[in-house]
Biopython code that builds the backbone (N, CA, C, O; Angstrom):
import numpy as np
from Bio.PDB.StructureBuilder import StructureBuilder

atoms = [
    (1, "UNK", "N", (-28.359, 65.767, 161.829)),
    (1, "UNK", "CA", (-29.579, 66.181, 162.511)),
    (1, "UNK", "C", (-29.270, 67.221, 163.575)),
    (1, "UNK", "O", (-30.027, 68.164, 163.807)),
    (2, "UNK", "N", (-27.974, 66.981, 164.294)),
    (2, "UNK", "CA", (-27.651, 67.636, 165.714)),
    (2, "UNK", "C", (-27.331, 69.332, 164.908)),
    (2, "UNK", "O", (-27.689, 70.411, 165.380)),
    (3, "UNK", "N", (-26.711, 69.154, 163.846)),
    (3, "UNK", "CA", (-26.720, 70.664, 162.809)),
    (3, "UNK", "C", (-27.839, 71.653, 162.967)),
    (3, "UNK", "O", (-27.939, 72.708, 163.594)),
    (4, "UNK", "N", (-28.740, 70.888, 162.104)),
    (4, "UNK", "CA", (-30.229, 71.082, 161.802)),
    (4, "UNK", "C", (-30.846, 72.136, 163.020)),
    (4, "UNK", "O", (-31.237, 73.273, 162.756)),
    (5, "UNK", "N", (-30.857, 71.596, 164.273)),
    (5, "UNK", "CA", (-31.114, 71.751, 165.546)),
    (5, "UNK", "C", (-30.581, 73.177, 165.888)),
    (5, "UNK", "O", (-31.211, 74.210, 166.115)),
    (6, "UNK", "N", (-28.738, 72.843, 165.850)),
    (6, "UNK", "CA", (-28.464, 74.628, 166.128)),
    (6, "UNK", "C", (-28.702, 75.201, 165.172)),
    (6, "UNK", "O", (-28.787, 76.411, 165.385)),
    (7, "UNK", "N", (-28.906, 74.831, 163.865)),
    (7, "UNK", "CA", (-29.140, 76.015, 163.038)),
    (7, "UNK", "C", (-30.587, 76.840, 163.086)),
    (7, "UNK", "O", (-30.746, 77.994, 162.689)),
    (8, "UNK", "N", (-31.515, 76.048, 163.618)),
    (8, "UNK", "CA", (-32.692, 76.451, 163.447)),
    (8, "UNK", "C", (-32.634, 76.993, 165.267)),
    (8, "UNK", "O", (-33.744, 77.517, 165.367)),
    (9, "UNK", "N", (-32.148, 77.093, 166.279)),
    (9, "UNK", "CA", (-31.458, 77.976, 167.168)),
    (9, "UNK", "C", (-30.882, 79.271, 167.224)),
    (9, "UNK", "O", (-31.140, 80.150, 168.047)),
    (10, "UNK", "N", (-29.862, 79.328, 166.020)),
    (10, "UNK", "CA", (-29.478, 80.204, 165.655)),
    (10, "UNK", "C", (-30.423, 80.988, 164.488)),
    (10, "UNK", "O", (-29.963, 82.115, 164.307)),
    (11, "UNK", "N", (-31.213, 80.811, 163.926)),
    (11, "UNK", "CA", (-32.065, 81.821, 163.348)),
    (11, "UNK", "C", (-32.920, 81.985, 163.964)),
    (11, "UNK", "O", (-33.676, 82.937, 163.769)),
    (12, "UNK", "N", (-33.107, 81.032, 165.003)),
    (12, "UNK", "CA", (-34.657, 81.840, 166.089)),
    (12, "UNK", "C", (-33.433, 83.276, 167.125)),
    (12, "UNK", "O", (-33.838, 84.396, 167.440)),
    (13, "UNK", "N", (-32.480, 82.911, 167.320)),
    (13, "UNK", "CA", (-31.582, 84.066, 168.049)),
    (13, "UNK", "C", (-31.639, 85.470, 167.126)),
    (13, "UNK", "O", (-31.840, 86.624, 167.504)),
    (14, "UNK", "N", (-31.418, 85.005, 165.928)),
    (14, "UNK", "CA", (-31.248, 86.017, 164.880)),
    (14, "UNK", "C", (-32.448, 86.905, 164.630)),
    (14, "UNK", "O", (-32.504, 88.093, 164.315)),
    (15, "UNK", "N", (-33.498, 85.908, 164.880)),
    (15, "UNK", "CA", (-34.517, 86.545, 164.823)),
    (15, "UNK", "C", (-35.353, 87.443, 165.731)),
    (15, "UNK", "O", (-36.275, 88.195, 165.417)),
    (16, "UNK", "N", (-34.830, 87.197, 166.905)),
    (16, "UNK", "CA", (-34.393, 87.871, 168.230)),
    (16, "UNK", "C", (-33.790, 89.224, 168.330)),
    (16, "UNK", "O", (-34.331, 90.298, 168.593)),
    (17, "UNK", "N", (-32.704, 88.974, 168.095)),
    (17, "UNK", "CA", (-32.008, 90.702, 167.501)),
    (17, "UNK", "C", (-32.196, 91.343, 166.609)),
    (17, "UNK", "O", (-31.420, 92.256, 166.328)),
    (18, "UNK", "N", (-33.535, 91.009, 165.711)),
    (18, "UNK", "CA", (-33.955, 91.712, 164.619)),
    (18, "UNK", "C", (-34.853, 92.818, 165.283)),
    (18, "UNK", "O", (-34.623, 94.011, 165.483)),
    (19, "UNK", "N", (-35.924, 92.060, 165.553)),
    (19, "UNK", "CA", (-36.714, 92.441, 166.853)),
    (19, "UNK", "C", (-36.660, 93.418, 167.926)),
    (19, "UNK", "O", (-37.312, 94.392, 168.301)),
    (20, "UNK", "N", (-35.592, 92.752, 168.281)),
    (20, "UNK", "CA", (-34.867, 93.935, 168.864)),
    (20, "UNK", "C", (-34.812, 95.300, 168.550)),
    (20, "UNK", "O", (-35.438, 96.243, 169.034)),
    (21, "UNK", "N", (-33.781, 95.250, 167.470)),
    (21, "UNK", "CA", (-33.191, 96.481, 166.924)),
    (21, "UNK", "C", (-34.320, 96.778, 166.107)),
    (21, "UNK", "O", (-33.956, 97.629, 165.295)),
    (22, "UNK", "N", (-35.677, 96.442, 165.912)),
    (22, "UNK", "CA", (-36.703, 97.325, 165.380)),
    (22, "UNK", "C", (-37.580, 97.680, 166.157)),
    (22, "UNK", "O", (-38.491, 98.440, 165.831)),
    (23, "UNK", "N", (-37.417, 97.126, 167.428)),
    (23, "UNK", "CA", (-38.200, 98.273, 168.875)),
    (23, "UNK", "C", (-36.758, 99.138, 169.089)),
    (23, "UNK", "O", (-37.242, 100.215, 168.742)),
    (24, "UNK", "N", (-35.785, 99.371, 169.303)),
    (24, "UNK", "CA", (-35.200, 100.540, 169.483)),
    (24, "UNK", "C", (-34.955, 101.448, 168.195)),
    (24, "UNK", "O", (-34.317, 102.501, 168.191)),
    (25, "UNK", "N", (-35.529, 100.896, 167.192)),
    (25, "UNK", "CA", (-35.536, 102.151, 165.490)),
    (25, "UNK", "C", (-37.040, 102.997, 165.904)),
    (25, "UNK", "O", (-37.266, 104.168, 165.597)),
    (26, "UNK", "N", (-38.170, 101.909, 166.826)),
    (26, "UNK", "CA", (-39.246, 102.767, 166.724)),
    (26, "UNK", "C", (-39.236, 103.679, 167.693)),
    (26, "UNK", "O", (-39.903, 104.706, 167.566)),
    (27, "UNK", "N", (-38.548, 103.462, 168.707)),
    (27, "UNK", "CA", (-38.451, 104.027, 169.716)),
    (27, "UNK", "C", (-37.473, 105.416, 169.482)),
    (27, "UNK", "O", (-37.653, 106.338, 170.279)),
    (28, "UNK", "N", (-36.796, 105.529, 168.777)),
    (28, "UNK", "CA", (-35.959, 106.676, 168.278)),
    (28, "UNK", "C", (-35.982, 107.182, 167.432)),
    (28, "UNK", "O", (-35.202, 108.070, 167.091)),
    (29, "UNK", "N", (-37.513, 106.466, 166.446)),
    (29, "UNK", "CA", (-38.361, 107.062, 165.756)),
    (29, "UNK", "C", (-39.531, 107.874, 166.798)),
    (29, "UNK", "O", (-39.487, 109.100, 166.691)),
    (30, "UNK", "N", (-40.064, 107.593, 167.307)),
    (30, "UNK", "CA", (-41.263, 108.304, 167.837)),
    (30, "UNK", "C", (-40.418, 108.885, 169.119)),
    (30, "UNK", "O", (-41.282, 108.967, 169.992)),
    (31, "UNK", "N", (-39.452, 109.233, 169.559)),
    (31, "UNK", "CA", (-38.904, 109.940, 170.244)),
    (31, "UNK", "C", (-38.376, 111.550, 169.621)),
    (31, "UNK", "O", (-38.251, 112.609, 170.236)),
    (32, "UNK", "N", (-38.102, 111.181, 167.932)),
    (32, "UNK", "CA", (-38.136, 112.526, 167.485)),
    (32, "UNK", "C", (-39.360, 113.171, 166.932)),
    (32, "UNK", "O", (-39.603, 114.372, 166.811)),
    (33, "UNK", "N", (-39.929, 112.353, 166.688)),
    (33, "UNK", "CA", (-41.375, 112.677, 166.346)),
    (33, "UNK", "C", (-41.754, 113.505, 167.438)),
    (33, "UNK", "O", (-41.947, 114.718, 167.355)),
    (34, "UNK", "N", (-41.859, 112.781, 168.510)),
    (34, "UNK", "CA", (-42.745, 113.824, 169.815)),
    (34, "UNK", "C", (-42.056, 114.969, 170.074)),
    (34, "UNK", "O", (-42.590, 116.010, 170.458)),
    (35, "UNK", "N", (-40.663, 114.793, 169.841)),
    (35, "UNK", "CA", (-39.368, 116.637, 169.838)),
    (35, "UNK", "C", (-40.078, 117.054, 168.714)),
    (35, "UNK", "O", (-41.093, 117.221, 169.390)),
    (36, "UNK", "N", (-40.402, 117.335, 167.716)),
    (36, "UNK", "CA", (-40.439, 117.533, 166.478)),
    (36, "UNK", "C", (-41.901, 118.572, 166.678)),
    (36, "UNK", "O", (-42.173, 119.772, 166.698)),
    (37, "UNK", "N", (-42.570, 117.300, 166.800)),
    (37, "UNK", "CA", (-44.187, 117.957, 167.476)),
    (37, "UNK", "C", (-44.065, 118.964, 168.355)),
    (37, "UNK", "O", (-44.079, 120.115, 167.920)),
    (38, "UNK", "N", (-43.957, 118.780, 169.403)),
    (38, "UNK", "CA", (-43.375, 119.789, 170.495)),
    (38, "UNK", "C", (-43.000, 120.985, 170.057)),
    (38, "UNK", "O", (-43.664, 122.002, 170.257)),
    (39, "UNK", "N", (-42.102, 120.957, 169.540)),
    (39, "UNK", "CA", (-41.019, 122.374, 168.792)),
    (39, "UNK", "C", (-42.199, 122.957, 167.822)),
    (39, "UNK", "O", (-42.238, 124.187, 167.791)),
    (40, "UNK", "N", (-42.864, 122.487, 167.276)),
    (40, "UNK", "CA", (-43.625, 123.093, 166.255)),
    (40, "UNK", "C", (-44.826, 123.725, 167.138)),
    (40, "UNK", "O", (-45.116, 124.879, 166.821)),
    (41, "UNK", "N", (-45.497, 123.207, 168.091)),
    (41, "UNK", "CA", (-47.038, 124.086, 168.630)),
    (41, "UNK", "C", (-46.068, 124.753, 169.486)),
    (41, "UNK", "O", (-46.089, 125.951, 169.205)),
    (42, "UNK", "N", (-45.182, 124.490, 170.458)),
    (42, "UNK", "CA", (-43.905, 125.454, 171.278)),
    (42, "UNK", "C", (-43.887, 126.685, 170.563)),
    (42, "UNK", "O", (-44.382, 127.616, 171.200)),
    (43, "UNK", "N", (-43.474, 126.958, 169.460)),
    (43, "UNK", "CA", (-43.067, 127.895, 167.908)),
    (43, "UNK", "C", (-44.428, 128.839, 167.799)),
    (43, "UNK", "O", (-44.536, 130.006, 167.424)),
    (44, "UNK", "N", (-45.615, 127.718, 168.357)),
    (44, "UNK", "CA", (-47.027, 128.148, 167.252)),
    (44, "UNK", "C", (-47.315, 128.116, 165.823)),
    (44, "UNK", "O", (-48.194, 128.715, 165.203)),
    (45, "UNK", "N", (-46.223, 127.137, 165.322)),
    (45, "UNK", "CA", (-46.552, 126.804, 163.820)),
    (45, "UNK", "C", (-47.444, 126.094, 163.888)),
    (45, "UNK", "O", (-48.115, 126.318, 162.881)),
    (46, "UNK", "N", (-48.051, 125.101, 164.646)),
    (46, "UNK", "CA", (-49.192, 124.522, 164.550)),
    (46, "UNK", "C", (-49.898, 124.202, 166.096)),
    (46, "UNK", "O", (-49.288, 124.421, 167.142)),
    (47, "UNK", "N", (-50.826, 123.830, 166.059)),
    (47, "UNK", "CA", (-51.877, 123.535, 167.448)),
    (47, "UNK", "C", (-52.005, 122.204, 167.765)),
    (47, "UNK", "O", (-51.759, 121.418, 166.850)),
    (48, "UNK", "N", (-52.377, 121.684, 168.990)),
    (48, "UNK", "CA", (-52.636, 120.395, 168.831)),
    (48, "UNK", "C", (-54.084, 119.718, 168.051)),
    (48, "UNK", "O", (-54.359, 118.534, 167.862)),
    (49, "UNK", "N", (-54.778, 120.824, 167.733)),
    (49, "UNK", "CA", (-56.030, 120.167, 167.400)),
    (49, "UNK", "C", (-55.857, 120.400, 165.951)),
    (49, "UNK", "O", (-56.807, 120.066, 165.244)),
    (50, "UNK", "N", (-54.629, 121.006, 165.276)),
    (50, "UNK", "CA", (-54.729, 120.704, 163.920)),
    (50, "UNK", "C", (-53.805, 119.378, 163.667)),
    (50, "UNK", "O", (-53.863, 118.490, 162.816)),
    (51, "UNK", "N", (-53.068, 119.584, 164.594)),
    (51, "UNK", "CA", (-52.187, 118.328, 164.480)),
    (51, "UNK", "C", (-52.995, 116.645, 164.888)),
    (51, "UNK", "O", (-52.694, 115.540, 164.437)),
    (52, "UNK", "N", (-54.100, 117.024, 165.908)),
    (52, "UNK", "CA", (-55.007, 115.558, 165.825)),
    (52, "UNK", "C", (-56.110, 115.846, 164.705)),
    (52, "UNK", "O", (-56.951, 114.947, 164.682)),
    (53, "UNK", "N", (-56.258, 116.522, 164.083)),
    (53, "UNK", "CA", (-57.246, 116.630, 162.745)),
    (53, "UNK", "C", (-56.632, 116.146, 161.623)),
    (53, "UNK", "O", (-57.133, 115.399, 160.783)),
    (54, "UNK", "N", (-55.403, 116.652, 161.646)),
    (54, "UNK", "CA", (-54.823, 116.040, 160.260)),
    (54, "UNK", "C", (-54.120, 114.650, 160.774)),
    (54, "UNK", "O", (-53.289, 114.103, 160.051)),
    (55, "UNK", "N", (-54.473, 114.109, 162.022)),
    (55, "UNK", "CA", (-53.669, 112.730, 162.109)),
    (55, "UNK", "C", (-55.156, 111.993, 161.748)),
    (55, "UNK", "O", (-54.983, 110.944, 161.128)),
    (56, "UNK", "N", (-56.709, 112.348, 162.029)),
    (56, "UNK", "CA", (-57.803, 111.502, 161.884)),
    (56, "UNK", "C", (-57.779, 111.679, 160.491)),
    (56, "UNK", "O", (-58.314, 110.716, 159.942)),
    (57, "UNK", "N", (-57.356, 112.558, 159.672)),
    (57, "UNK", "CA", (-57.398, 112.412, 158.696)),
    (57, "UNK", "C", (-56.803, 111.423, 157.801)),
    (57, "UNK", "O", (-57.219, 110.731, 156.872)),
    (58, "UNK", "N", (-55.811, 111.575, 158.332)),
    (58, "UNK", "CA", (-54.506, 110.205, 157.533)),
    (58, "UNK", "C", (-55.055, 109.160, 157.721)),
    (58, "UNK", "O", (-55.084, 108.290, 156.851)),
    (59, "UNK", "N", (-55.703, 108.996, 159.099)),
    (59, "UNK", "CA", (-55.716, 107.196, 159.536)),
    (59, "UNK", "C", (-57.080, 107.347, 158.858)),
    (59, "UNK", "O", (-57.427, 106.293, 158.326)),
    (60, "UNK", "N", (-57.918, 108.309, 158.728)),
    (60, "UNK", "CA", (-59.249, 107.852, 157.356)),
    (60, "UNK", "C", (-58.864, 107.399, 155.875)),
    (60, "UNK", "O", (-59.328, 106.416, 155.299)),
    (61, "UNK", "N", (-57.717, 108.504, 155.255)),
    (61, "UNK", "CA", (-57.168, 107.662, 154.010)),
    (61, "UNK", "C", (-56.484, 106.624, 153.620)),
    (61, "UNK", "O", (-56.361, 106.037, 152.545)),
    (62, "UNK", "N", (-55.864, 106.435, 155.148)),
    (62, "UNK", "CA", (-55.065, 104.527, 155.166)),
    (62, "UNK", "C", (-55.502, 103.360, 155.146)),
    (62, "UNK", "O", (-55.050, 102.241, 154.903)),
    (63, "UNK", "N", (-57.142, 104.117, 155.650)),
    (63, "UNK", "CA", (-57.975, 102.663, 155.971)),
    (63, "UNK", "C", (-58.993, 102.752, 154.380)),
    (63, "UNK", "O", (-59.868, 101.888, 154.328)),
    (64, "UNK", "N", (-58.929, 103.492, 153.436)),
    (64, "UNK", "CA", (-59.218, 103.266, 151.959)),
    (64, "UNK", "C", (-58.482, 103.034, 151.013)),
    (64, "UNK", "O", (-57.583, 103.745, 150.564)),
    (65, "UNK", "N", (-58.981, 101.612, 150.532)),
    (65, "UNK", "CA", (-58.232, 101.035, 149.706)),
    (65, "UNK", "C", (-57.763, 102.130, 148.710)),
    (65, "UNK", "O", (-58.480, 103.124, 148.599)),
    (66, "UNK", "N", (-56.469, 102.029, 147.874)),
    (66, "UNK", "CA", (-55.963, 102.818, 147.029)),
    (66, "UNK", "C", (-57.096, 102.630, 145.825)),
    (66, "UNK", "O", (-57.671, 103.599, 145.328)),
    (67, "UNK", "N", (-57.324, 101.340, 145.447)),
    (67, "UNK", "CA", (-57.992, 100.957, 144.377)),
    (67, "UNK", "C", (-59.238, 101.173, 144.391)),
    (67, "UNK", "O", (-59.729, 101.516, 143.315)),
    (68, "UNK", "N", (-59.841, 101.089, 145.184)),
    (68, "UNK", "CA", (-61.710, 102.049, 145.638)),
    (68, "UNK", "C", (-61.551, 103.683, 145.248)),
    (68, "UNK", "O", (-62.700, 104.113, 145.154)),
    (69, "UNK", "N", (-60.751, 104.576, 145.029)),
    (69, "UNK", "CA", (-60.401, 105.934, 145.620)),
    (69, "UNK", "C", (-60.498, 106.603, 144.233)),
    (69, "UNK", "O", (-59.572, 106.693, 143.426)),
    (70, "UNK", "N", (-62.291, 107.252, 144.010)),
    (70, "UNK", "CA", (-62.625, 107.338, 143.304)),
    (70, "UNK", "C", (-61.530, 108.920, 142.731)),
    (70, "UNK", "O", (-60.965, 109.255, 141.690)),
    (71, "UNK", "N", (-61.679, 109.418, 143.916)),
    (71, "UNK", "CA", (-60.603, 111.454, 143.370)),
    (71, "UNK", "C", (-59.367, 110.968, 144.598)),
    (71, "UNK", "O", (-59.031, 110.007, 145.290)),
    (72, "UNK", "N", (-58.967, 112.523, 144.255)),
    (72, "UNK", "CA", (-57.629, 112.692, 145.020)),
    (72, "UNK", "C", (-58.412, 113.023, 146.207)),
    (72, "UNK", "O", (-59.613, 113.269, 146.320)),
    (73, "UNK", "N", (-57.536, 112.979, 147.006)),
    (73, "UNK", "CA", (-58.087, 113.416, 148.367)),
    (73, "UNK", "C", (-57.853, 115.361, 148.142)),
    (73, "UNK", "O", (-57.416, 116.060, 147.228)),
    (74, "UNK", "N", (-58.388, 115.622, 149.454)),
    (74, "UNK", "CA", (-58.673, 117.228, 149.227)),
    (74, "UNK", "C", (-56.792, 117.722, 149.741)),
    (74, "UNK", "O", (-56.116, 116.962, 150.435)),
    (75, "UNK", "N", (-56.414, 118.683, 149.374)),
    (75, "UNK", "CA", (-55.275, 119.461, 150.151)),
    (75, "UNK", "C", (-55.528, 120.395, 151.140)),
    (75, "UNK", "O", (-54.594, 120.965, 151.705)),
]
sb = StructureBuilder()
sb.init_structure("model")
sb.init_model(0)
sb.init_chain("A")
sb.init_seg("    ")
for serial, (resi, resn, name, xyz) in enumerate(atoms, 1):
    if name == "N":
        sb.init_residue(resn, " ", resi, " ")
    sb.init_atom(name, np.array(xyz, "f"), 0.0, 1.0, " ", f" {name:<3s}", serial, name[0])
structure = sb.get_structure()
């Protein structure tokens, strides 16, 4: 029983440093993202208002089911 106990200890720990290390993947994910962004309207390859147009755009096709989606979306 006294097993049982640390083992289920040790996967709540484990599960702990998972956690972890997937707030510092997002965090060094969206840290190049925002360099990335930056460098590009910096450049003038793009603007911020095309860059929040085509982000309302995405989060409109994420929130439709694949299986409802009568055409392709536009390019």
């Amino acid at each position: 029983m006294n097993t049982n106990r640390i083992s289920a200890h040790l996967d709540a720990v484990n599960l702990i440093g998972k956690l972890a290390d997937l707030k510092e993947s997002h965090y060094q994910q969206g840290l190049l993202l925002n360099a990335v962004i930056e460098l590009l309207i910096d450049k003038g390859l793009l603007t911020a208002k095309e860059l929040a147009v085509r982000a309302e755009t995405l989060d409109k096709e994420a929130a439709i089911s694949p299986y409802t989606r009568t055409s392709l979306p536009e390019q």
